[in-house]
N, C-alpha and C positions, 0 to 999 in steps of 0.2 A: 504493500500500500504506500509506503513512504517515497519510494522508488517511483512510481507512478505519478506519486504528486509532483514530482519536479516536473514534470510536462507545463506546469501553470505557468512556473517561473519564480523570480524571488520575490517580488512586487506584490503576487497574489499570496504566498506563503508567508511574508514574514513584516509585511505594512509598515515598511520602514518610516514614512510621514506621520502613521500613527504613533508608533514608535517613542518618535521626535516630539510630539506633543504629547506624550504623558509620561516623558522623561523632563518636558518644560514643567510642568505640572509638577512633579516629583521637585522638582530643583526650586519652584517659588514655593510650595510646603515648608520646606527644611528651611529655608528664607525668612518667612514668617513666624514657624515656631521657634527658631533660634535668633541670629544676631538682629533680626527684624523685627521683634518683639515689643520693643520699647515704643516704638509707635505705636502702639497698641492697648499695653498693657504693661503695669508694673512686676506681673509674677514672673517665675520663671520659667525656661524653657519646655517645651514640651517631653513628656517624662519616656525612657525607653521605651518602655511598651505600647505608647501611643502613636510614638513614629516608625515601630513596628507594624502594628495595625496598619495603619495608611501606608505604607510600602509594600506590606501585602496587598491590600485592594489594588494598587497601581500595577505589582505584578500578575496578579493573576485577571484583572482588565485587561492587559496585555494579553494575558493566554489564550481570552476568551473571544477576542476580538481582531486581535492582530498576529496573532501565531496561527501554525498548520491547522489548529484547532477550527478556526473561524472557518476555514475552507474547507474540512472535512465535516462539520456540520452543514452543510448546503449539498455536499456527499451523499450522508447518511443522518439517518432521523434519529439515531441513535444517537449519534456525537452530535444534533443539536440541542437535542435535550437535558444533556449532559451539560452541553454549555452555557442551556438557560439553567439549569439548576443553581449553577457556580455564580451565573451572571446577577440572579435576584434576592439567591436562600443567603449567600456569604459573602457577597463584596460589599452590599450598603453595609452592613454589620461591620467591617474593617473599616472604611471610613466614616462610619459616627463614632464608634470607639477610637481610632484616630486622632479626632481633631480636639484641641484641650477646648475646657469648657470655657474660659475667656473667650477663645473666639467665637463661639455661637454668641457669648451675648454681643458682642462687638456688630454680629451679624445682626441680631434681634433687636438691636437698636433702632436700626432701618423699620417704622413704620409695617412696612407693606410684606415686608420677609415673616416680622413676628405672627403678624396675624394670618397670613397663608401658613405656616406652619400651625397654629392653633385650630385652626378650621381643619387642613388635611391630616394631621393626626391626630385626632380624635378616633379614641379606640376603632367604633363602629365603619367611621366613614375610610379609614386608610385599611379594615379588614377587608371590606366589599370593593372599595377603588382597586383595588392591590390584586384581589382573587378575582373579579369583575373582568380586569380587562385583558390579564393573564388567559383566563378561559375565553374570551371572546374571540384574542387574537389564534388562538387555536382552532377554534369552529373554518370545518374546511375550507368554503367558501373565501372568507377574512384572510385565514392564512394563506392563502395561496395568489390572492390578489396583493397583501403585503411583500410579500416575498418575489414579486414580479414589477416589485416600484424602489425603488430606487430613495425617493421623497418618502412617501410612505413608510416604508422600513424604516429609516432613521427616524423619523416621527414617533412610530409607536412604539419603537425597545427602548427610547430617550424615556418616552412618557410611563411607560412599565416600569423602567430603573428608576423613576423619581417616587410613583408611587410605593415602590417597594423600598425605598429611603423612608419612606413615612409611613409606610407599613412595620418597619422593625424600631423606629424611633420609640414608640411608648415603652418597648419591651430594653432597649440594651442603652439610651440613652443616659447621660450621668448627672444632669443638670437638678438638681435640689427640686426646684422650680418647677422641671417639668414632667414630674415623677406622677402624671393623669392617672395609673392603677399600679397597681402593689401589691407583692403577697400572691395568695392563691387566685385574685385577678388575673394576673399574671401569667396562671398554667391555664386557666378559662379562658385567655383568648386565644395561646396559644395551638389549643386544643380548637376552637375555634375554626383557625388560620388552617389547619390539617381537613379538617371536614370541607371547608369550601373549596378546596385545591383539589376532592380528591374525583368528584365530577368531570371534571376534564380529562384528569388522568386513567379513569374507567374509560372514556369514553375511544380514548387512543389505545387502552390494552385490550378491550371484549371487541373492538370493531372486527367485524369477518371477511375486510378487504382493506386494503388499503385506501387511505382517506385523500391524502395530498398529493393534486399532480406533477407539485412541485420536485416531486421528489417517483414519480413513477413515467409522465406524459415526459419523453425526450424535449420536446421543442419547450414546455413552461421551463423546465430543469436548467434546459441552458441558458431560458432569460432571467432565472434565478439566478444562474453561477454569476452574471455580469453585476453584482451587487460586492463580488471580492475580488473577481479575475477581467484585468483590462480587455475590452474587445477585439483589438488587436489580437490580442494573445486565444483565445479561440477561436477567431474566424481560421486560426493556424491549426489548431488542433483538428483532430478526426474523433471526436464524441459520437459515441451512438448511444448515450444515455446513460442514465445513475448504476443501472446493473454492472455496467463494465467494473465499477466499483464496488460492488456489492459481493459478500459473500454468504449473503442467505437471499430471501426472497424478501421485496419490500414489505409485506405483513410481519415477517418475524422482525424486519427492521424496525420498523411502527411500533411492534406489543413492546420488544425491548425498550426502545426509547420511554415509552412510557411506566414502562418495570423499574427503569433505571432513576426515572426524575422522581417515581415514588418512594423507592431507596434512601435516596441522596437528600430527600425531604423529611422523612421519618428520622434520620440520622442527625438532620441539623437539627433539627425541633427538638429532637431526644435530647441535646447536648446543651441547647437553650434550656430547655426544661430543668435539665439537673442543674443548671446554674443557678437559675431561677429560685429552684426549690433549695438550695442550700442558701440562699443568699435571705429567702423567708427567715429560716429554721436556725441560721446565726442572729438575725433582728430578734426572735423570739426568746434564744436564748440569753440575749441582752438586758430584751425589758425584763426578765424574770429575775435577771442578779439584780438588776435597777429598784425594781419591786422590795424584793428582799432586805435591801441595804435601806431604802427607805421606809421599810415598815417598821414599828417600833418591838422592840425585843422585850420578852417578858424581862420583867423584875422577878431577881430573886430572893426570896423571902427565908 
């Protein structure tokens, strides 16, 4: 398979422009949480583990978007789903944990930021925005016009990565402020967010044919690929469709993909969960030494 993809070229495989702009990205970060600071704010710089976080979201943005990766999901339905999993369940999670909390408020200063951030995450409204348009853009019809535009596409996986930025904010956010539910809340929406994801995901495993002809019609497939691979560079190739790529039948590609995004979703949830639920169960056993120390001790007599 790897072998093969070099036919694209390096351009389609490895997005060097995009590359460039989230290595720009990555270098005004470090900028701002470091010696750029002071314009900003009096604390100190952003702490290891946060310029961690955002270093990972920026590599694995990279993986998902501008590595081999990107082109073999337009491939196979498998490694795209793969790539939405990585793209929605765990990079907004690195970049809110990421950025230190001076800078949101720096951000939330600004009027019109604070209160769209108040309105779109709100528990209810960033669960249904987030699962809502997640499963919409998968309805075959949707997704197969998506994925044959160009405008389009970038439109809606912007719009799905911002919602799912304020789909994970109530949950892994650090701000005092903007802590909206807590506690067993907390695994209630989580639990929540699994239930309305899993509709789509049944809908791509029990289907008894293949759904997207993006990914089965030759001629949608190659006006699919021109969304990573310059025109040029196909009018040169000899394509006779996604199978040449394939090494099962589009259906088993299909139920996998969607075996795989329900995997990779039960997995991050599971792992938010358990943070979650220790981060409860340490608050609890806080207030109970707090209780203690403040309740009054018998006298003895």
């Amino acid at each position: 398979m790897i072998t093969s993809l070099q036919m694209f070229g390096f351009r389609a495989l490895w997005s060097p422009f995009f590359l460039l702009f989230l290595l720009c990205i990555a270098v005004i970060y470090m900028l701002i949480v470091g010696p750029w600071r002071h314009k900003f704010t009096d604390e100190g710089p952003a702490t290891p583990k946060q310029k961690a976080y955002f270093l990972t979201g920026i590599v694995l943005l990279y993986l998902c978007k501008g590595s081999p990766i990107d082109l073999l999901g337009h491939l196979m339905f498998s490694a795209h789903m793969v790539q939405m999993a990585v793209l929605y369940l765990i990079i907004p999670q690195c970049f809110i944990l990421g950025i230190p909390n001076w800078l949101y408020e720096r951000m939330f200063a600004v009027r019109a930021v604070k209160k769209t951030f108040l309105f779109f995450t709100k528990p209810l409204i960033a669960l249904l925005l987030f699962n809502g348009l997640f499963s919409f853009y998968h309805v075959p019809l949707i997704f197969d016009v998506i994925k044959t535009n160009a405008l389009y596409h970038a439109v809606v996986t912007t719009a799905i990565f911002i919602v799912a930025f304020f789909m994970w904010w109530p949950l892994v956010n650090k701000l005092p402020q903007w802590q909206t539910i807590s506690g067993l809340k907390k695994v209630g929406y989580i639990f929540a967010d699994g239930v309305l994801l899993t509709p789509a995901c049944a809908l791509i495993i029990f289907a008894n044919s293949p759904l997207y002809q993006t990914y089965t019609d030759p001629q949608a497939w190659l006006t699919a690929l021109q969304l990573c691979v310059p025109k040029g560079t196909l009018a040169s190739l000899n394509l006779t469709g996604p199978q040449m790529f394939l090494s099962m039948s589009p259906l088993h590609d299909q139920q996998l993909g969607g075996v795989l995004m329900k995997i990779i979703q039960e997995i991050v949830y599971g792992t938010v969960l358990f943070f979650v639920f220790m981060e409860w169960y340490r608050k609890e056993q806080e207030k109970e030494k707090l209780e203690t120390i403040a309740s009054p001790q018998p006298s003895e007599s």
